[in-house]
C-alpha positions in Angstrom: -78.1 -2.8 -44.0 -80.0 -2.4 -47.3 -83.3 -3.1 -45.4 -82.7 -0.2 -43.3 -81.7 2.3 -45.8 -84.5 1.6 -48.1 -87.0 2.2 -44.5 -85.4 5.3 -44.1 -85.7 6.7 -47.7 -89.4 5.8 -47.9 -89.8 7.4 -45.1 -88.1 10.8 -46.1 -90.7 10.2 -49.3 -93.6 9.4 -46.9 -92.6 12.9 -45.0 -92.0 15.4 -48.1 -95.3 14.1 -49.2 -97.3 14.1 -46.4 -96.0 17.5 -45.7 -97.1 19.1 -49.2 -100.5 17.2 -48.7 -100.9 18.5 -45.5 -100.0 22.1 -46.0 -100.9 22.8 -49.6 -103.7 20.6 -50.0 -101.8 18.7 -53.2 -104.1 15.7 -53.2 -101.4 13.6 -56.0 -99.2 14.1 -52.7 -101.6 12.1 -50.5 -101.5 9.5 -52.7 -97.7 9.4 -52.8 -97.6 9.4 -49.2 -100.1 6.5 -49.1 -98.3 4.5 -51.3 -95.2 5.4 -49.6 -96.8 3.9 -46.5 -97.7 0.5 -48.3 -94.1 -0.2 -49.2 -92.6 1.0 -45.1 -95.4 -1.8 -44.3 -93.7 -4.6 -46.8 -90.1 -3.5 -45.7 -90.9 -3.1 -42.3 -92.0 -6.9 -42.6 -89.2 -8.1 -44.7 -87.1 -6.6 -42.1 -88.6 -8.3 -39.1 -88.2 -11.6 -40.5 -84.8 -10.8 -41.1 -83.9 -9.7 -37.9 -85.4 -13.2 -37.0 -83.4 -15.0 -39.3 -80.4 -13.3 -38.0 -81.4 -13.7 -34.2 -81.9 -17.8 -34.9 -78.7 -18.4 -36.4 -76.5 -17.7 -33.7 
């Protein structure tokens, strides 16, 4: 369930960041939110192939 979890927190950061960017203009916050995206990407894969994994073994 650790996948999961760790989606879901990046995401929270992804939101609060996209949210000052957005609103306030804080351009350090767009860059957060960017990198915040990059890691959903490589956990988002991770979890796929381990919902695969999971899928082929029974």
């Amino acid at each position: 369930m650790s996948h999961h979890n760790d989606l879901l927190e990046q995401w929270k950061e992804y939101e609060e960041n996209h949210d000052k960017f957005v609103e306030k203009g804080n351009k350090a916050a767009g860059t957060r939110a960017r990198k915040a995206l990059s890691e959903i990407t490589k956990l988002a894969k991770n979890q796929r192939k381990h919902i695969q994994e999971i899928k082929n073994s029974e």
